[in-house]
C-alpha positions in Angstrom: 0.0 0.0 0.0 1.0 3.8 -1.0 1.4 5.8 2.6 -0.3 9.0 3.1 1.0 11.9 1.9 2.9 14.2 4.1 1.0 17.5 5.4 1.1 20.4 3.8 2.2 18.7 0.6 0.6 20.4 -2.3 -0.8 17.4 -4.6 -4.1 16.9 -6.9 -6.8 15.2 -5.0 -6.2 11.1 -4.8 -8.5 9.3 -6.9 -10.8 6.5 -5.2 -8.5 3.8 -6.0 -5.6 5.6 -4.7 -7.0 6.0 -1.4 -8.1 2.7 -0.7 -4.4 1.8 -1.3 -3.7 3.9 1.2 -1.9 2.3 4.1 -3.9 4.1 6.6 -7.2 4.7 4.9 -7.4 1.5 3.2 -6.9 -0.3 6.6 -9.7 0.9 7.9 -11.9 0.9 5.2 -11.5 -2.7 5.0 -12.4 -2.6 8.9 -15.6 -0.6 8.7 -16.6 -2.2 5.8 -16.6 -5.5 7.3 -17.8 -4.3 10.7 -20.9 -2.6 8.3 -21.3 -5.9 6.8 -21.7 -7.9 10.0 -23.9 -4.8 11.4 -26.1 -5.8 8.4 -26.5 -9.5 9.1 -27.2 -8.7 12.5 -29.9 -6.5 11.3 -31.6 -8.6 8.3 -31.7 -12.0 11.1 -33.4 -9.3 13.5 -36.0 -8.2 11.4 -36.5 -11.3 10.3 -36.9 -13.3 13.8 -39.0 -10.3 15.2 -41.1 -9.9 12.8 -41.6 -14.3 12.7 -42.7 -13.8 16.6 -44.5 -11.0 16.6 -46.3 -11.0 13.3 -46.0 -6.9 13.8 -44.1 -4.0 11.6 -44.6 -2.2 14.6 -42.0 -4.3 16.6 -39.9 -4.4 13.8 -39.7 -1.2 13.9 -38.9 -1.1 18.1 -35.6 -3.2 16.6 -34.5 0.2 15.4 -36.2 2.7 17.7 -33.9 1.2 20.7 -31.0 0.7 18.7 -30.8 4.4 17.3 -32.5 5.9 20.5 -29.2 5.6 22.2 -27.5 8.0 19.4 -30.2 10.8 20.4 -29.1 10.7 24.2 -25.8 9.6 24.0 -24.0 11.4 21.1 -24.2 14.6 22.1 -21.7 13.7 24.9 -19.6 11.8 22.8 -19.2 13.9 20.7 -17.8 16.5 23.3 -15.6 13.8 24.4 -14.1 12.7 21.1 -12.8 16.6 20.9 -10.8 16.3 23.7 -9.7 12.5 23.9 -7.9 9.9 21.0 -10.0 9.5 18.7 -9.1 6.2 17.7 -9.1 4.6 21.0 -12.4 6.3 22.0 -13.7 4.5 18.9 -12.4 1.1 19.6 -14.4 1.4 22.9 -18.0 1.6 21.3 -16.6 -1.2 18.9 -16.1 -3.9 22.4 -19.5 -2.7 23.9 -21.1 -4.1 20.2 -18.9 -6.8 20.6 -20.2 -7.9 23.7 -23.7 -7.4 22.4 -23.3 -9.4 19.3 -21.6 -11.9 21.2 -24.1 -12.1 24.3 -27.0 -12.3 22.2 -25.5 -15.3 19.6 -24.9 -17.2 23.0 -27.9 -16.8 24.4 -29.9 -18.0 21.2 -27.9 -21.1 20.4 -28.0 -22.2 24.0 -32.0 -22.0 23.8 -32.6 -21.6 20.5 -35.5 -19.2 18.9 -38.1 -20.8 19.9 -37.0 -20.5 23.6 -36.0 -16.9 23.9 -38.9 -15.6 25.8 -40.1 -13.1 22.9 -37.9 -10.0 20.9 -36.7 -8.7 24.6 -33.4 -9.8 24.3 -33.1 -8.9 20.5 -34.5 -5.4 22.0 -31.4 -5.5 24.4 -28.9 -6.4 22.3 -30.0 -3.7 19.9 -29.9 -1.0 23.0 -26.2 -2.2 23.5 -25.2 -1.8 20.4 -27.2 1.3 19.8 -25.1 3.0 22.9 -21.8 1.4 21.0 -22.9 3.1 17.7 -23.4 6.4 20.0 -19.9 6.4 20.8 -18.7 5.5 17.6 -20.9 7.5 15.1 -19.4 10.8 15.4 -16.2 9.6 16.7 -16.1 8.3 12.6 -17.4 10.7 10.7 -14.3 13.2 13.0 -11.6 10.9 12.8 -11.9 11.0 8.6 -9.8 13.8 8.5 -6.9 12.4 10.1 -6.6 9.8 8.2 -6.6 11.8 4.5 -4.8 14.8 3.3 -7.9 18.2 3.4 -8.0 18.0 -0.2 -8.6 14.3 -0.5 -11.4 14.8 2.4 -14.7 14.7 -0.2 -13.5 11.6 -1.3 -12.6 9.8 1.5 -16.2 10.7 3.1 -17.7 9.1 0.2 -15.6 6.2 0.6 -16.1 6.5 3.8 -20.3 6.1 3.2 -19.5 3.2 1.0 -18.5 0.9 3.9 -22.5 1.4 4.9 -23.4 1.2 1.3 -21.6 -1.7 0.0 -22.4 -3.3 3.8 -26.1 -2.4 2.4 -25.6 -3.9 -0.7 -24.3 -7.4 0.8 -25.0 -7.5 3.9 -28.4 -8.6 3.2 -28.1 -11.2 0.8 -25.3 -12.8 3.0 -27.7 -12.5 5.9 -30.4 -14.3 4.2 -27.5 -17.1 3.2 -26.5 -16.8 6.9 -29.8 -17.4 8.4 -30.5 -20.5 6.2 -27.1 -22.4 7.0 -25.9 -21.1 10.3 -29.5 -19.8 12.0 -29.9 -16.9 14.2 -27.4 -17.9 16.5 -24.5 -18.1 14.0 -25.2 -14.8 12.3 -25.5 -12.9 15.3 -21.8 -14.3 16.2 -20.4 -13.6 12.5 -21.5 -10.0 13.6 -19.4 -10.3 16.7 -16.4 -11.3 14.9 -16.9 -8.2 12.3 -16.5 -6.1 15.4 -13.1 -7.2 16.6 -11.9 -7.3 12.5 -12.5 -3.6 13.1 -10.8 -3.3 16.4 -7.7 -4.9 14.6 -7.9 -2.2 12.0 -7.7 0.2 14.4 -5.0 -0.5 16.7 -2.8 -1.1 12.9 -3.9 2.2 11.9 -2.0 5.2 13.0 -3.9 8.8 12.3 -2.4 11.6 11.4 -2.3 14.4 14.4 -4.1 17.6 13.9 -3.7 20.3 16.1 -6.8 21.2 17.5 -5.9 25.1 18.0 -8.3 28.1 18.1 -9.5 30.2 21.4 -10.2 28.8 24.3 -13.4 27.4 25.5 -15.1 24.8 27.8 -15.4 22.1 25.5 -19.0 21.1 26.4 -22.0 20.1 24.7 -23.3 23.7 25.5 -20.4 25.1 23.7 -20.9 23.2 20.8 -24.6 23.8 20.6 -24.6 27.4 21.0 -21.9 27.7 18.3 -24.5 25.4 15.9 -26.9 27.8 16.9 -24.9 30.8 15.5 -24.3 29.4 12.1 -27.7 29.1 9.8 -25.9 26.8 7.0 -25.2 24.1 9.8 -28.9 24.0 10.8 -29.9 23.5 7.4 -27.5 21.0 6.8 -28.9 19.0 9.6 -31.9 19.3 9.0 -31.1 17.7 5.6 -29.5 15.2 7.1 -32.3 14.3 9.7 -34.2 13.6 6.3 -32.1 11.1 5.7 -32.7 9.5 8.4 -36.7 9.4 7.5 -36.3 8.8 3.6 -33.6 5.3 4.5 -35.7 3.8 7.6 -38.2 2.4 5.5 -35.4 0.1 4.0 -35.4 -1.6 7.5 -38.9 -0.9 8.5 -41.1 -1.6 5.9 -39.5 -4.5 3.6 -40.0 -7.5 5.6 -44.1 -6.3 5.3 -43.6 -5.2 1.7 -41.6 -9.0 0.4 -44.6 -10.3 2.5 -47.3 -8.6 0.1 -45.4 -9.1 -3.0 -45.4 -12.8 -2.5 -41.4 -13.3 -1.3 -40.0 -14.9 1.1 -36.8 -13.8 3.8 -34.6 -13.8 0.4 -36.4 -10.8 -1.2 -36.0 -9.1 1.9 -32.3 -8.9 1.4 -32.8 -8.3 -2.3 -34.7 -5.3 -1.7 -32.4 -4.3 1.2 -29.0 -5.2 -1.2 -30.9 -3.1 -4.0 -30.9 0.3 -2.4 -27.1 -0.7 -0.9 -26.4 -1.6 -4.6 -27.6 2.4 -6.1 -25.6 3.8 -3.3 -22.3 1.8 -3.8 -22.6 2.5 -7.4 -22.8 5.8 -7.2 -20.1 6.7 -4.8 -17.8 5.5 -7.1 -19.3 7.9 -9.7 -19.7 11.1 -7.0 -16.5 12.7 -7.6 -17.2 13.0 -11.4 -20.4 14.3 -10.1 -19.0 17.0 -7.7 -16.5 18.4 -10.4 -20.0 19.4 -12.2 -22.2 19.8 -9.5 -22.2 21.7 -6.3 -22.2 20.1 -3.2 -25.8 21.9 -1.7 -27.3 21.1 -5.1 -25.7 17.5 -4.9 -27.8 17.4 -1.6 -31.2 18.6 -2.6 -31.0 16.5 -5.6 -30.2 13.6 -3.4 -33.2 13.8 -1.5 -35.3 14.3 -4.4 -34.4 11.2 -5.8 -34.8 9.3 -2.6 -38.5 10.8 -2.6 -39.0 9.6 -6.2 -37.4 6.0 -4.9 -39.6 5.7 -2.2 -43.0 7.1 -4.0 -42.1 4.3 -6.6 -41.8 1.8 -3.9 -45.3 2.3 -2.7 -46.9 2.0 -5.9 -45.0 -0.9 -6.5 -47.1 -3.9 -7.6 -44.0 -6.0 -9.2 -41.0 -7.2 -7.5 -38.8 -5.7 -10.2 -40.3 -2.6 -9.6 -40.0 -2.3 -6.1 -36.1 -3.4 -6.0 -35.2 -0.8 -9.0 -37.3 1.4 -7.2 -35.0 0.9 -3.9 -32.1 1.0 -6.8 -32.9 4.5 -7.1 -33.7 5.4 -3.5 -30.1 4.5 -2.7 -28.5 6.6 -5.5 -30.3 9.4 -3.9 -29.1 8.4 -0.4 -25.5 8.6 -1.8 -25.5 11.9 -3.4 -27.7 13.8 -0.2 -25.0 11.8 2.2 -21.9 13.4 0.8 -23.3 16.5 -0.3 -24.4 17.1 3.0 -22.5 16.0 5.0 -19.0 17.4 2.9 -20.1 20.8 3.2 -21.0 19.9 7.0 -17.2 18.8 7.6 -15.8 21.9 5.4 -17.7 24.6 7.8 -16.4 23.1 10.9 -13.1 24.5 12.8 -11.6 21.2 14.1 -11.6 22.1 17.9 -16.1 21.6 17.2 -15.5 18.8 14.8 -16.3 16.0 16.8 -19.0 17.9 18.5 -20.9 19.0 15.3 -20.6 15.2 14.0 -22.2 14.2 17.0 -24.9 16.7 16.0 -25.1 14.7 12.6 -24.8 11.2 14.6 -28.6 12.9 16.5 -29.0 14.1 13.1 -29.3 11.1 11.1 -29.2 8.0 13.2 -31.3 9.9 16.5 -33.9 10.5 13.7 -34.5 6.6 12.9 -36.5 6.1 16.1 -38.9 8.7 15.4 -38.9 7.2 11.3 -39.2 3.4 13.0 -42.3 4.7 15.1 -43.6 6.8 12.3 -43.0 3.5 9.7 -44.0 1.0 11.8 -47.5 2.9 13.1 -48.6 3.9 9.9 -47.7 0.1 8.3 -49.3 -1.2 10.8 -52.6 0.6 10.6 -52.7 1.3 6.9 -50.3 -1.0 5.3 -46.5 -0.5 4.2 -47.1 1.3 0.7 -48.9 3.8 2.6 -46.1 4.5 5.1 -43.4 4.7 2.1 -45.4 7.2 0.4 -45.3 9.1 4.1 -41.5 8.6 4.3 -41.3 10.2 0.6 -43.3 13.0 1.0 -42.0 14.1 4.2 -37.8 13.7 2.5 -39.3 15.9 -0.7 -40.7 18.6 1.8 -37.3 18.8 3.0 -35.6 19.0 -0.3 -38.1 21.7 -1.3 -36.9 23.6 1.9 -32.9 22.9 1.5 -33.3 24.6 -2.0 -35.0 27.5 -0.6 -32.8 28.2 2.1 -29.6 26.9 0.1 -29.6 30.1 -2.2 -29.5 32.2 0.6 -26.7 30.8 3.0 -23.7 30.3 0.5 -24.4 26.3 -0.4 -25.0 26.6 -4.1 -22.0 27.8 -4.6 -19.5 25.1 -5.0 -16.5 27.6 -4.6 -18.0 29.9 -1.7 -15.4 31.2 0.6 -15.4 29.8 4.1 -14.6 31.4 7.3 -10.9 31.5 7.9 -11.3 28.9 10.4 -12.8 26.4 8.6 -9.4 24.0 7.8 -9.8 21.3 10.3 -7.7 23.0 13.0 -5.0 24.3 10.6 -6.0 28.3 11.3 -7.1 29.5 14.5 -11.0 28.8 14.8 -13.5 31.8 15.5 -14.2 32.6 19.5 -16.7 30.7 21.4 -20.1 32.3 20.8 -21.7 33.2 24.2 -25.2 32.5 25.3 
């Protein structure tokens, strides 16, 4: 593998394939990805085995309300605590409390098999563990990115980056449906165990790059980096963009298990409709920076979302199961474009002393949102079927892209070259003073 460039080195951005040859970024690339793909076993055999005992969308849905509810309370915090803490070991620590999920829950189902757990609760438990794991490690992520890449290779290493979830999407699913049929509950749920630690290895081979995290003194609290949020318009919207995201994706967990059931599948077309939307998004982050050098990044985003809202409207009306896997083909290019438009222009705004903060904000952002999109999916599949709660999931993502492109042309995102504050280098300038209450 090549080795990463030194800083301050003035060199063209690094194509896709020259960053995954990266000693440093290719390491752990290869250990997200895996740890995504196991994630996405762990998550197809959970639908799956809920939705056999229970019958319900509804408690499907409770798989992903605990699992991202801990995000929503927990992030904020770790987020304040990756900014002043290694990043990388902070990281490895959410990884072992997912590993002791995993692990826990595989033990406990091939000692008594499914039929003697009493119920989902200790699915349910196992996806609150993991969900406070993914708290720590969400925003600690999305932060340590820029150590591991030269600034000017940052947009595409976050797409990268998004394709460990993507290609993890893509499958993830089908091997889940294999896994299920020749290894059983128990066995998946320890293959996801064993992702973790692949991971952890990756980790502790990797060594980032340090950035200084200079600027003016402040407290390095929550507060502080909630109040600074506060003072910056184009952040807000950018969240609120990517809160869509988390509405406009659920329904690729939520809803398919119901959807296969009413076009006549079985568990396989689950993970082929799941693989499908993976499939559109790994496709087209290979594609993105092609994309960028045209497009610009806020108008990347709204298009993004659009073309989730077009995904998921066609997924509703979906008769055909050709029809509703290109449909979820589409959805995921969507999800692809929105995810790096977004969150690009999030990273590019943010001094690096609120880095980790701010990503935290985005870890509340998109994953706090999925319990509120699992209750919202679930309720409405429940009472009026799944097609109905898709169509609910698209229009609510294409009232958001209506609003990003209203508020876009007024904050400085359509612009693709629009100057940034001074600070805004990932800890390379001084960043602005703390903004009092």
């Amino acid at each position: 593998m090549t080795t990463v460039s030194q800083p301050g080195a003035a060199a063209a951005p690094r194509s896709a394939r020259e960053l995954l040859t990266d000693r440093t970024f290719g390491t752990y690339f290869v250990g997200n990805l895996v740890s995504n793909c196991g994630t996405w076993l762990q998550n197809i055999a959970a639908a799956v085995v809920v939705y056999r005992l229970t019958g319900s969308t509804f408690a499907v849905g409770a798989v992903s309300i605990l699992q991202f509810a801990a995000s929503l309370l927990l992030a904020p915090w770790a987020g304040a605590l990756s900014d002043r803490v290694d990043r990388r070991r902070l990281l490895i620590a959410g990884q072992v409390i997912s590993v002791a999920a995993a692990a826990g829950l595989a033990l406990w189902t091939a000692a008594v098999g499914v039929e003697g757990l009493p119920g989902p609760w200790p699915i349910f438990a196992a996806a609150t563990l993991i969900g406070i794991g993914w708290a720590i490690s969400a925003p600690t992520m999305q932060a340590l990115v820029p150590a591991l890449v030269q600034e000017n290779d940052l947009e595409q290493a976050i797409a990268l980056n998004s394709i460990t979830f993507n290609l993890a999407r893509a499958v993830g699913p089908a091997f889940g449906a294999l896994a299920l049929v020749t290894l059983g509950p128990a066995g998946t749920f320890g293959v996801n165990a064993g992702s973790y630690m692949v991971l952890i290895i990756a980790l502790l081979l990797i060594r980032p790059r340090p950035i200084e995290r200079r600027g003016h003194s402040g407290d390095g609290s929550v507060r502080e980096g909630l109040r600074y949020v506060r003072s910056q318009r184009p952040l807000f919207v950018l969240l609120v963009g990517v809160t869509a995201l988390g509405f406009g994706t659920d329904p690729v967990n939520t809803l398919t298990p119901a959807i296969a059931d009413d076009l006549g599948g079985g568990d396989a077309l689950v993970g082929w409709l799941v693989s499908a939307f993976g499939l559109g998004s790994a496709g087209m982050a290979f594609a993105v920076g092609h994309v960028r050098r045209r497009v610009a990044l806020g108008h990347m985003a709204v298009v993004g979302l659009a073309v989730i809202a077009a995904g998921l409207y066609g997924l509703a009306a979906s008769s055909l199961v050709v029809v509703a896997i290109a449909s979820l083909f589409v959805a995921g290019v969507g999800f692809l474009l929105a995810l790096t438009g977004l969150t690009t222009e999030l990273q590019r705004r943010v001094p690096e002393r609120f880095l980790g903060r701010v990503m935290a904000l985005w870890a509340v952002a998109f994953l706090g949102s999925r319990p509120a999109a699992a209750l919202l999916d679930g309720a409405v599949g429940d009472a009026f079927g799944p097609r109905v709660a898709a169509a609910v999931a698209a229009t609510l993502t294409a009232v958001v892209a209506w609003w990003v492109t209203r508020e876009r042309r007024h904050l400085g995102l359509a612009d693709p070259q629009v100057p940034l504050p001074s600070a805004v280098t990932h800890g390379r300038r001084d960043a602005p003073p703390p903004v009092s209450g």
